[in-house]
C-alpha positions as CSV (number, residue, x, y, z in Angstrom):
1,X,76.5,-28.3,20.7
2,X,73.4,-30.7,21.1
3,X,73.1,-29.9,24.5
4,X,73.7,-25.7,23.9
5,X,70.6,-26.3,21.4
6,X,68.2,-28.3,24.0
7,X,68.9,-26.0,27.5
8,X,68.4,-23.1,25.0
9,X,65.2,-24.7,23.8
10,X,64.2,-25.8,27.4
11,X,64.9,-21.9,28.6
12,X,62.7,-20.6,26.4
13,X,60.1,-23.0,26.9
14,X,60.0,-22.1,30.4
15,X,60.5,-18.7,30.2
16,X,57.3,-18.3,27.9
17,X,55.6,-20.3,30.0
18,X,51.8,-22.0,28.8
19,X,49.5,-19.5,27.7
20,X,45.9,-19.7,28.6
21,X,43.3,-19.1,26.6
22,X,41.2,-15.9,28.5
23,X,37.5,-17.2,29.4
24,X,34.9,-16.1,27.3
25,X,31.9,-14.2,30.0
26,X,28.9,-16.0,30.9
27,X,26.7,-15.4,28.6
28,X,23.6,-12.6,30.0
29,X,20.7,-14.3,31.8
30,X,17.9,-13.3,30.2
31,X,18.2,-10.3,27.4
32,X,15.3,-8.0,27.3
33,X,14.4,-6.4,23.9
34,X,12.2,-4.1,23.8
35,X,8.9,-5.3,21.8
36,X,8.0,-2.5,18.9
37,X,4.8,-0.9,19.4
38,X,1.8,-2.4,17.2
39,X,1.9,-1.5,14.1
40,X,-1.2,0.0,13.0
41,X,-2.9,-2.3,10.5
42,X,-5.8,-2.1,7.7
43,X,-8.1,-5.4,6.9
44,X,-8.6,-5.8,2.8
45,X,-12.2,-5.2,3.3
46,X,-12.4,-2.2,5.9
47,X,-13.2,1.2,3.8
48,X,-11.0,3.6,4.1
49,X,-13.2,6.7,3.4
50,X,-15.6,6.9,6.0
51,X,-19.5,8.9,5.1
52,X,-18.5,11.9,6.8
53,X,-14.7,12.6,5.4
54,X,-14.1,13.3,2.1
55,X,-11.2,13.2,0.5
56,X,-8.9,15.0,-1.9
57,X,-6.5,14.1,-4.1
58,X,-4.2,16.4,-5.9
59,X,-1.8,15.3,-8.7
60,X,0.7,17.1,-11.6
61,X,0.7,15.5,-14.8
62,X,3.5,16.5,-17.2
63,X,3.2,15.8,-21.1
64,X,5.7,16.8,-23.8
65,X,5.0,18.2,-27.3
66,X,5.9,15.4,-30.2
67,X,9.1,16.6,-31.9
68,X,8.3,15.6,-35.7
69,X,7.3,18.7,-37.6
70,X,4.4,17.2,-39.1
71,X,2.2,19.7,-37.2
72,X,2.0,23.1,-36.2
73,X,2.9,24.7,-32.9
74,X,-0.6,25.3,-32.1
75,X,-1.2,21.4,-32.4
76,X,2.3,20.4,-30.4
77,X,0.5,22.7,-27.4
78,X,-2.5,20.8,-27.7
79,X,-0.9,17.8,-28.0
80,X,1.1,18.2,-25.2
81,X,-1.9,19.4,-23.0
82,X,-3.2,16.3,-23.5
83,X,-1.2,14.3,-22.7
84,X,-0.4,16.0,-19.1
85,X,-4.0,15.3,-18.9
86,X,-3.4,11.7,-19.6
87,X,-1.0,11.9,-16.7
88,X,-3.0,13.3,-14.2
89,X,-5.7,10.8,-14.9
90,X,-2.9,8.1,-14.4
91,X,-1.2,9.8,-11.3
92,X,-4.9,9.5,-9.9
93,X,-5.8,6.1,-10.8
94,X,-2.5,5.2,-9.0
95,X,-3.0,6.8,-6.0
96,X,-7.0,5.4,-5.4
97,X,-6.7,1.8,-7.3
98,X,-2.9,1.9,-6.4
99,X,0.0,-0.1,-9.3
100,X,-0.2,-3.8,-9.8
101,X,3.2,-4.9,-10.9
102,X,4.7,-8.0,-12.2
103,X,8.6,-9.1,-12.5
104,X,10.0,-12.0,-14.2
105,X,13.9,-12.4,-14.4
106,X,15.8,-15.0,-16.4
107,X,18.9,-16.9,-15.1
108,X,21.1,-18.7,-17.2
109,X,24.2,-19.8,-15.5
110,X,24.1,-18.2,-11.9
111,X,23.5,-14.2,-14.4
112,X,20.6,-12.8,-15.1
113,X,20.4,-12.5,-18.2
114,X,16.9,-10.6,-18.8
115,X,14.8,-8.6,-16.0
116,X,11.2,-7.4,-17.5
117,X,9.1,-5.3,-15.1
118,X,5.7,-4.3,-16.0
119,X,3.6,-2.2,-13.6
120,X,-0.5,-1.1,-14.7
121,X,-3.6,0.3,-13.3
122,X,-7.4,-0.7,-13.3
123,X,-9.6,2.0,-12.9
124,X,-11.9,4.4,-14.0
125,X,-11.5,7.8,-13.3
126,X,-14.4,10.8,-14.1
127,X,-15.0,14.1,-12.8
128,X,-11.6,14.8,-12.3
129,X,-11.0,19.0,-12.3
130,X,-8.5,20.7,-14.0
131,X,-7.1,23.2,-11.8
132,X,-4.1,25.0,-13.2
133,X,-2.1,24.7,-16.8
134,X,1.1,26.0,-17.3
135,X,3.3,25.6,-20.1
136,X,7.5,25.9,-20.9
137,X,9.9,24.8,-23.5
138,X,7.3,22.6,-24.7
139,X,6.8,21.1,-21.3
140,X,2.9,21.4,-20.3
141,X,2.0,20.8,-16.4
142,X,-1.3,20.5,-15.9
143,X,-2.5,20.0,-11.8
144,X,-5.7,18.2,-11.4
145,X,-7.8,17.2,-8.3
146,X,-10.5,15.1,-7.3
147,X,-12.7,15.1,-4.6
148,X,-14.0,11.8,-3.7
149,X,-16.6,10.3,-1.3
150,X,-17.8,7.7,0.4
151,X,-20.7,6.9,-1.6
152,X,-18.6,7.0,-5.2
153,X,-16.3,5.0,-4.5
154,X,-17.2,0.9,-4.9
155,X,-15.3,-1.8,-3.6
């Protein structure tokens, strides 16, 4: 029985023969990737208006009349024309002084527990022109534009 066990063992080790592992290829000589193109750049201090280009900046600002019925309808139009106005004054400051924002996020045991983002803008906006105001459903739009030039604007 011992020896029906071992020539069946020694069969099948022969049959199956050693296995060999397959080669891995030669790795490439040399790889070629292809280098991006530069990227077009801007220095902090290089104006980006020039004398002869002015520019124009469009914006919508949206502001909604106050729901407490301490005031009339009249006021809730006016109201809410304002503060599209508001908007657009932001929208603006954004685009030309652009958003500073800050993040601060607490971890306690490998969780976040709090995240606070707060985003503002420096700037002062005047002359700004009121272009079209259209209000529905107590939604007021109002679209502003600015024209601005090289010699307004200060660094």
């Amino acid at each position: 029985m011992k020896t029906a066990i071992f020539s069946l063992l020694a069969l099948t080790v022969l049959f199956t023969g050693c296995t060999k592992q397959p080669e891995c290829p030669p790795p490439p000589k040399e790889l070629k990737t292809p280098t991006p193109p530069p990227k077009a750049t801007v220095k902090a201090d290089t104006p980006v208006l020039t004398q002869h280009k002015p520019v124009r900046i469009t914006v919508v600002g949206q502001g909604v009349a106050p729901c407490t019925g301490s005031c009339s309808p009249e006021q809730a139009l006016v109201l809410a024309k304002r503060a599209a106005i508001v908007d657009g004054y932001r929208l603006i400051a954004e685009k030309v002084k652009g958003v500073y924002v800050q993040g601060r996020d607490y971890v306690h045991n490998m969780m976040i527990k709090s995240s606070k983002v707060r985003t503002f803008v420096d700037a002062n906006i005047r002359n700004a022109n009121i272009i079209d105001t259209l209000y529905k459903d107590g939604l007021c739009e109002v679209e502003m534009e600015i024209t601005l030039n090289y010699s307004q604007l200060s660094y």
